[in-house]
C-alpha positions as CSV (number, residue, x, y, z in Angstrom):
1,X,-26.8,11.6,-4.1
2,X,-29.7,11.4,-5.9
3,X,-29.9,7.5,-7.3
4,X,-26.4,6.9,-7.9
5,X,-25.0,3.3,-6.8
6,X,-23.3,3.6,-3.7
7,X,-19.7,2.1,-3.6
8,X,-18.9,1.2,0.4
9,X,-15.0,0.9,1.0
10,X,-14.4,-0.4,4.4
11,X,-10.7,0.2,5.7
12,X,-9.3,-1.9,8.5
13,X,-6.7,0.7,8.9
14,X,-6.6,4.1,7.6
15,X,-7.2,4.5,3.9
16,X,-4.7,4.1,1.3
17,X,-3.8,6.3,-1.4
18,X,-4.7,3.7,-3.8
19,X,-8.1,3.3,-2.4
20,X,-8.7,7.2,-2.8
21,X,-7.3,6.7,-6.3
22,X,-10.0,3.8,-7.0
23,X,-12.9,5.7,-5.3
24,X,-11.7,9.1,-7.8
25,X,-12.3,6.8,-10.5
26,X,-16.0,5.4,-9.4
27,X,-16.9,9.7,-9.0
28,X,-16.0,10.2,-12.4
29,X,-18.2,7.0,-13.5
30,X,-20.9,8.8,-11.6
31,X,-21.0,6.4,-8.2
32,X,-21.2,7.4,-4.8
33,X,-18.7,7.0,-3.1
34,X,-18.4,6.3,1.2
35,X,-15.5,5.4,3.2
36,X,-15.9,3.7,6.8
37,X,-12.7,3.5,8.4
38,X,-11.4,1.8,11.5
39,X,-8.6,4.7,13.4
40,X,-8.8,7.7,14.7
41,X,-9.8,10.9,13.7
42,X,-6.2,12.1,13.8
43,X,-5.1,9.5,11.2
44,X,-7.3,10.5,8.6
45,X,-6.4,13.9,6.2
46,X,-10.2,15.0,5.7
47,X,-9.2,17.4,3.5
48,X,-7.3,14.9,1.1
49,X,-9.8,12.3,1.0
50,X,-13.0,14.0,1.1
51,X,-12.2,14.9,-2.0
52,X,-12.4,11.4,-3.4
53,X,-15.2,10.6,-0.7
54,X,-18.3,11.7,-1.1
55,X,-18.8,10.5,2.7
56,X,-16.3,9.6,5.2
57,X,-17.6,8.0,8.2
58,X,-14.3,7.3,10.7
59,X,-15.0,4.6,13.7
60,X,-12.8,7.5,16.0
61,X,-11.2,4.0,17.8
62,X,-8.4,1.6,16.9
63,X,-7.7,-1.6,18.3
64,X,-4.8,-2.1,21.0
65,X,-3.1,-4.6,22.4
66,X,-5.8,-4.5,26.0
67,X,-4.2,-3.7,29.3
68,X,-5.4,-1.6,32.2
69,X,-4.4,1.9,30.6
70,X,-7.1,1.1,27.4
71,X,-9.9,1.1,30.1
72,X,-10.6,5.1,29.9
73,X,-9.8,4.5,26.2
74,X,-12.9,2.2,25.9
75,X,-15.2,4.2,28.4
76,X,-14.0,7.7,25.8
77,X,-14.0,5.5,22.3
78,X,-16.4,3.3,22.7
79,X,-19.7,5.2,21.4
80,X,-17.8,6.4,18.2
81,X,-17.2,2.1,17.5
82,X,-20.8,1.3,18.1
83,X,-22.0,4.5,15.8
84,X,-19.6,3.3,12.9
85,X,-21.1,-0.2,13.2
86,X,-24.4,0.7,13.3
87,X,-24.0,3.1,10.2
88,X,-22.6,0.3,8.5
89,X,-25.0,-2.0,9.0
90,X,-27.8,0.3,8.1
91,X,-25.5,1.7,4.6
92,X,-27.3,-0.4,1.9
93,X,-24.6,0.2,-0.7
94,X,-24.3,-1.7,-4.1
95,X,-21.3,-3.5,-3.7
96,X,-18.5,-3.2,-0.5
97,X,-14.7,-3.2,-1.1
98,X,-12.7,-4.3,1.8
99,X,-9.1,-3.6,2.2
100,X,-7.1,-6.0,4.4
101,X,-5.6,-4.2,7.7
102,X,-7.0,-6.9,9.6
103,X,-8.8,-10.0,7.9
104,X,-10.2,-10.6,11.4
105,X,-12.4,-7.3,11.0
106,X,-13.3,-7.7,7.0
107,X,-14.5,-11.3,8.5
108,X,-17.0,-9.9,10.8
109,X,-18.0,-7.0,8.5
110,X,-18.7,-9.4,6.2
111,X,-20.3,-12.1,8.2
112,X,-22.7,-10.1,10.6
113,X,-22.9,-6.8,9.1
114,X,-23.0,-6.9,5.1
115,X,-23.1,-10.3,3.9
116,X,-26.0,-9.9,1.8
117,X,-24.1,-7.1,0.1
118,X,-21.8,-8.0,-3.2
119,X,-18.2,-8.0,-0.9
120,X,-14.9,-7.3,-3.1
121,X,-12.2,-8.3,-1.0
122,X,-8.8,-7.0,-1.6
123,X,-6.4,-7.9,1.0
124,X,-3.7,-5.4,-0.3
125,X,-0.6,-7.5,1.4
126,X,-1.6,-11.2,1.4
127,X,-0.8,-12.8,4.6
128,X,-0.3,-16.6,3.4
129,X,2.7,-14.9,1.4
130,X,5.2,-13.8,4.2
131,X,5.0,-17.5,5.8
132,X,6.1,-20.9,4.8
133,X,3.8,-22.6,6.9
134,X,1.1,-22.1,9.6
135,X,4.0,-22.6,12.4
136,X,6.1,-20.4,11.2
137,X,3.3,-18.0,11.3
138,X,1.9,-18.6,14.4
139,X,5.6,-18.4,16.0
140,X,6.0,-14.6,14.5
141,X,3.2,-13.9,16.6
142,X,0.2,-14.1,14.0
143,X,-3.0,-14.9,15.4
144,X,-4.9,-18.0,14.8
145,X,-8.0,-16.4,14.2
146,X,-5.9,-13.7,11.4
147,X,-4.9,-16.7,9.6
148,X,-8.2,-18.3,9.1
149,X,-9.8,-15.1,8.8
150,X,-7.6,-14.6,5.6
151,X,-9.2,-18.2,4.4
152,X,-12.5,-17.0,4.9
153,X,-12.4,-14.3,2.5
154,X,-10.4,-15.8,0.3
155,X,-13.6,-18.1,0.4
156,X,-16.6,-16.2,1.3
157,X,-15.9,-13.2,-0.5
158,X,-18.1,-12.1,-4.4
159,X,-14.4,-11.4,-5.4
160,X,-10.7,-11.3,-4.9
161,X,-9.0,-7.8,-6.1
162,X,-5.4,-8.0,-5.3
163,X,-2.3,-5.6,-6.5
164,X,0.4,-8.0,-7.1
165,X,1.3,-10.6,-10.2
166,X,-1.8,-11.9,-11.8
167,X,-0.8,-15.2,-10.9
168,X,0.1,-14.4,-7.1
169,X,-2.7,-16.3,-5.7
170,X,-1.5,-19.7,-6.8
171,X,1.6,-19.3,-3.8
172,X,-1.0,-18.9,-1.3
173,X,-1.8,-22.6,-1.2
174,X,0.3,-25.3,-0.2
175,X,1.7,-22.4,2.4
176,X,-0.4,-21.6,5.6
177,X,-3.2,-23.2,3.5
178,X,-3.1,-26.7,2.5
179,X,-6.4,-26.0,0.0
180,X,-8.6,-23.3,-0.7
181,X,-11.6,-22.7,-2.8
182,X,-10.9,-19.2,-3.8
183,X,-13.8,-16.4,-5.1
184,X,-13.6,-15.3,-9.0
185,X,-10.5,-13.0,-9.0
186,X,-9.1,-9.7,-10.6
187,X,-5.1,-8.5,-10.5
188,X,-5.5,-4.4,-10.3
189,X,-2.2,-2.4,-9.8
190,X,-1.9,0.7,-7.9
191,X,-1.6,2.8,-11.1
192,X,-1.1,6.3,-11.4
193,X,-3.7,9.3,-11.8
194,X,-4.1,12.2,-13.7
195,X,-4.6,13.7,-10.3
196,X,-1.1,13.0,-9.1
197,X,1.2,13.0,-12.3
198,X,3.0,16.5,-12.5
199,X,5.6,17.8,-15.4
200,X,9.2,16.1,-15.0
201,X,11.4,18.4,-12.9
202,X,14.3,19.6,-14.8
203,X,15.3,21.5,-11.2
204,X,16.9,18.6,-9.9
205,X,19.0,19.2,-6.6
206,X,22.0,17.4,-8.4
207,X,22.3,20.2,-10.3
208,X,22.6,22.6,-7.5
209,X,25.5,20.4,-5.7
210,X,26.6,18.1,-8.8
211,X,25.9,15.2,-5.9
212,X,23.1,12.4,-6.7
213,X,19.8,12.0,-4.5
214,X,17.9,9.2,-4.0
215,X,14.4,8.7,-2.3
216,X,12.4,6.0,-0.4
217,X,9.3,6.6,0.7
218,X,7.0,3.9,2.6
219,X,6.3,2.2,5.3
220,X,9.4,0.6,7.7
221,X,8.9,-2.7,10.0
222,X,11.0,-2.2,13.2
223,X,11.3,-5.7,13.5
224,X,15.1,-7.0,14.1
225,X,15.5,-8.7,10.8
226,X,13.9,-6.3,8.6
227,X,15.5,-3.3,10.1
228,X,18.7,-5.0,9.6
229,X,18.4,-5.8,6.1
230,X,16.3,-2.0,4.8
231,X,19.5,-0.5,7.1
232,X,21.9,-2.3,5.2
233,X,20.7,-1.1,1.9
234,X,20.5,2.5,3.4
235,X,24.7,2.5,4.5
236,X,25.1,1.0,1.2
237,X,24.4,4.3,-0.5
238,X,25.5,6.4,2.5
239,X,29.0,4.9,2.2
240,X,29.0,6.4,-1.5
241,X,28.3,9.9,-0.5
242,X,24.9,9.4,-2.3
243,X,22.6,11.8,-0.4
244,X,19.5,9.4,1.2
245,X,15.8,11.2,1.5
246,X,13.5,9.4,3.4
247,X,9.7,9.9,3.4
248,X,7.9,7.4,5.9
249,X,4.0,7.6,7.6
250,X,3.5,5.9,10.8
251,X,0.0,4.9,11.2
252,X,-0.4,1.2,13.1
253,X,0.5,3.4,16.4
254,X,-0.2,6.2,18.4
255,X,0.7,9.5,16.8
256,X,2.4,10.3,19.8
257,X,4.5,7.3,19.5
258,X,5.9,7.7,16.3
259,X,9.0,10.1,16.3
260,X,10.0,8.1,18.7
261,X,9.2,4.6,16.3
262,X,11.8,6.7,13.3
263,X,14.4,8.3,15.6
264,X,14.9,4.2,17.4
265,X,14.9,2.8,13.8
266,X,17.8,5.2,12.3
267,X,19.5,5.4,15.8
268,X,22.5,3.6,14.1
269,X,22.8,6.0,11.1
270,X,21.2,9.2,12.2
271,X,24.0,11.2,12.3
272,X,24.9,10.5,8.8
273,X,25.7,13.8,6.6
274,X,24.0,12.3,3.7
275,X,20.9,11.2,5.2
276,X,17.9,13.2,5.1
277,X,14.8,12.5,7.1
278,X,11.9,14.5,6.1
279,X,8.6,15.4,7.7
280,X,5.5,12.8,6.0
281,X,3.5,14.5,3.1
282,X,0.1,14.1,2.3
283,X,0.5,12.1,-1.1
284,X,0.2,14.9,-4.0
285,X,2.6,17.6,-1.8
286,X,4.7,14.3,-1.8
287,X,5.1,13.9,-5.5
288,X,5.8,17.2,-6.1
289,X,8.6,17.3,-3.2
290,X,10.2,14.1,-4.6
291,X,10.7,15.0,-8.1
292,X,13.7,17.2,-7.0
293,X,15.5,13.9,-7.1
294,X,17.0,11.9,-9.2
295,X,15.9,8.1,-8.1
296,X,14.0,6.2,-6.0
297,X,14.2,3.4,-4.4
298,X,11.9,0.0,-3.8
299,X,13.3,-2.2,-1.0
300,X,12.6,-6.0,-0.3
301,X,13.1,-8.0,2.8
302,X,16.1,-10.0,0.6
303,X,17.2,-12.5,3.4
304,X,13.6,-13.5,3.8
305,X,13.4,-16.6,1.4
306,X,10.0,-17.8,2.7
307,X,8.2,-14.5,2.1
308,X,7.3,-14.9,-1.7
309,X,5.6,-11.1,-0.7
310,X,8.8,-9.8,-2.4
311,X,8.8,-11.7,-5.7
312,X,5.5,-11.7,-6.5
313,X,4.0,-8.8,-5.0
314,X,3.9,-4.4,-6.0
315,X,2.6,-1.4,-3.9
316,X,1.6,2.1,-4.3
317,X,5.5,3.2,-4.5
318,X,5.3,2.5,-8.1
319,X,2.8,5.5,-9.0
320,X,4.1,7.5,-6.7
321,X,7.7,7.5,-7.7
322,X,6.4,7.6,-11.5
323,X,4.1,10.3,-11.3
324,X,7.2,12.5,-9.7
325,X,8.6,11.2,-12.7
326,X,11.5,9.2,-11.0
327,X,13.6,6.2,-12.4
328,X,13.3,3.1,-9.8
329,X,16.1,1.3,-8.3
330,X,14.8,-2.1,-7.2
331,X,16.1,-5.3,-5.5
332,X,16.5,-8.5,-8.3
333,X,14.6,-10.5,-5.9
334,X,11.6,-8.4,-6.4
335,X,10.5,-10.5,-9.7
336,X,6.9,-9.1,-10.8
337,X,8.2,-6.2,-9.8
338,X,10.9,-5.9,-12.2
339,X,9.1,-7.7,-15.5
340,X,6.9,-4.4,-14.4
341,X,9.9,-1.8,-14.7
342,X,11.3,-3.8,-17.3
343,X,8.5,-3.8,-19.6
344,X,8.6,-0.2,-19.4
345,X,12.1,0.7,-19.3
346,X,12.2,2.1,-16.2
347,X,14.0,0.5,-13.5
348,X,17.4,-0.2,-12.7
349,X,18.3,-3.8,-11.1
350,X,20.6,-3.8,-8.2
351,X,21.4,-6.7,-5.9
352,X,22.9,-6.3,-2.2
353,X,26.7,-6.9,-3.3
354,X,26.2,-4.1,-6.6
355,X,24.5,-1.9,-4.5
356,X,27.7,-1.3,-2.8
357,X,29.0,0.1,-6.0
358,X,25.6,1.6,-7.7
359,X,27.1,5.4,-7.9
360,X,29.1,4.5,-10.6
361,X,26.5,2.8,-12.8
362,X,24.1,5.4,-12.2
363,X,26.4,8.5,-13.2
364,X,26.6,6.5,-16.6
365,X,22.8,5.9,-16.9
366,X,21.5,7.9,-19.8
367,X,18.7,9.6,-17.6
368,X,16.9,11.5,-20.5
369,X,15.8,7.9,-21.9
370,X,14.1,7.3,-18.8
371,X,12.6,10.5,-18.5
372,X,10.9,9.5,-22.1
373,X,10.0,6.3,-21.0
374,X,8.2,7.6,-17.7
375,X,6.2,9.9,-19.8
376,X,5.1,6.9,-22.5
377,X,4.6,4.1,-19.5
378,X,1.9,6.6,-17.8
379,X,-0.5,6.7,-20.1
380,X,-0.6,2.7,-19.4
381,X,0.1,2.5,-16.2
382,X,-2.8,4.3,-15.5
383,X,-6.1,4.2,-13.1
384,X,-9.2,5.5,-15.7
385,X,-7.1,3.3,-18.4
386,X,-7.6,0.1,-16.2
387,X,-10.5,0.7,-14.2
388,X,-13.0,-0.1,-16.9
389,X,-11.7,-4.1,-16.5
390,X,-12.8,-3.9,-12.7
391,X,-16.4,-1.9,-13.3
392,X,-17.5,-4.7,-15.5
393,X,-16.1,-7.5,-13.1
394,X,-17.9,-5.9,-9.9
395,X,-21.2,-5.3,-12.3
396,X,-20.6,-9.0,-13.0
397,X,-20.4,-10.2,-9.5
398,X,-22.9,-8.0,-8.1
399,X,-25.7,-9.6,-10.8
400,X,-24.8,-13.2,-10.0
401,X,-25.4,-12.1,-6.1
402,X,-28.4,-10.6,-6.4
403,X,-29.8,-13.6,-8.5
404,X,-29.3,-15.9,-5.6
């Protein structure tokens, strides 16, 4: 390690592609680079990210909802939890990057364990967006202690790093929050990398069966209204004889629980001859498994009009689906989104009447024009071309905290 700056990112949940991404980026700038992480053992692909990490230290223990079963749980987990928070304490690194699973947790990492340290908090999906109000909130279940957990670092935090508009964080008051005095912030996308971008496939399965293909990849909420409406889309294509791939990682539950989490979301479609359900890929196997079809797909909770999450918000799906080199169908209520795809001439709009109708359109898309424009909006779209902005913010937050 010698006397390189060490970059801590702490991970409520397990790590992100994007935050490997990021930490790729501070090894090439010559940082060292640790991940603490709160799951399991079984969550994390140590071969995948310890090649971004320079240390991975995993807390072996995940929070559950407490009953009588999570006793022997406790009794089993319990000494990996206290480890990981003594290594934490004791890390000393140059500057901490949180990533929102729980704000509760980034609250008391923050508060009793690193506070002293310069603290980047990125809160990947902001919480005050899916809500109108606190009520609202609190009646979907959200904690109390969540919601002003997300105030507090919004607050307490060096600096906010969040993926979505550049102007996102002006919705976030007048919501759950009636005021806030925000940190200094910084609007960093989830853009590709060198690592991940592979040649466009000219193999595409369409040409084998003269039928199109169309991929979603992500995560799926098995709540009743957002199952509805993502299962809606999905018949919307079945019904067209448009052949549905669909890529999806379980990690907020047991891994013993999750075949049975996909097979009871796609119960109502999964005998459908044109949907496939595939086996989850680590994230570069992914890319390269994905480019054998034509489109992809970004979906968006359209029926939800207080979550401004969809209009103002983006996600890793972007890099992925562009370094496989893949044109992106995406919802019109998805606005930030789409002055994104726009801007680069890669996405095609759709709402939930045209989608009923999108075959047509898309056999008459001139596909080689947004082959060329995948290729051009890469070398923008890209994580060493922006990470210089977010070096000399962090180098600018970490002298004003250790002035004070």
């Amino acid at each position: 390690m010698d006397n390189k700056k060490k970059i801590l990112f702490y991970s409520a949940t397990a790590p992100t592609v994007m935050l490997s991404k990021i930490a790729k980026v501070f090894q090439e700038y010559g940082y060292y680079t640790i991940l603490y992480t709160m799951c399991e053992n079984d969550k994390i692909d140590y071969d995948f990210y310890n090649k971004t990490f320079d240390k991975i230290v995993s807390s072996n223990f995940q929070f559950f909802r407490p009953s009588i079963k999570s006793v022997p749980y406790l009794m089993l987990r319990g000494p990996y939890f206290l480890r990981f928070l003594l290594y934490m304490k004791f890390s000393k690194p140059y500057a901490v990057i949180g990533v929102c699973g729980n704000n509760w947790q980034l609250r008391i990492v923050h508060k009793y364990l690193l506070k002293k340290i310069p603290f980047i908090y990125f809160p990947y999906d902001i919480l005050s967006h899916f809500y109108k109000s606190k009520e609202e909130a609190l009646k979907a279940g959200v904690k109390d202690f969540e919601i002003e957990s997300e105030k507090y670092c919004f607050e307490n935090s060096d600096l906010i790093m969040h993926k979505g508009a550049p102007y996102e964080l002006k919705y976030v008051e007048g919501r759950i929050f009636d005021k806030i005095n925000f940190s200094p912030d910084i609007n960093f996308q989830p853009y590709c990398s060198d690592d991940y971008k592979i040649p466009l496939n000219k193999n595409k399965l369409s040409k084998k069966d003269n039928e199109l293909h169309i991929v979603y990849t992500g995560f799926l909420a098995n709540n009743p209204e957002s199952k509805k409406i993502f299962l809606d889309y999905f018949e919307s294509l079945l019904k067209q004889k448009i052949h549905l791939h669909i890529y999806t990682l379980v990690s907020h539950i047991p891994k013993e629980d999750e075949k049975k989490y996909i097979d009871d979301f796609f119960s109502s479609i999964i005998n459908e001859k044109y949907l496939h359900i595939h086996e989850a890929l680590d994230a570069k196997n992914l890319i390269t498994e994905i480019s054998k079809y034509d489109f992809s797909i970004w979906l968006s909770y359209e029926t939800n009009l207080n979550n401004v999450e969809q209009v103002y918000g983006s996600g890793n799906k972007i890099s992925t689906y562009l370094e496989a080199g893949l044109p992106i169908l995406y919802n019109e209520k998805s606005v930030y989104l789409g002055k994104l795809l726009d801007k680069y001439g890669i996405g095609i709009r759709f709402t939930s009447k045209n989608l009923k109708t999108i075959k047509k359109r898309l056999k008459k898309l001139d596909y080689i024009k947004f082959e060329n424009n995948i290729l051009k909006s890469r070398d923008k779209f890209d994580m060493n071309y922006n990470f210089p902005r977010l070096e000399k913010m962090i180098k600018k937050v970490v002298e004003i905290k250790n002035k004070k």
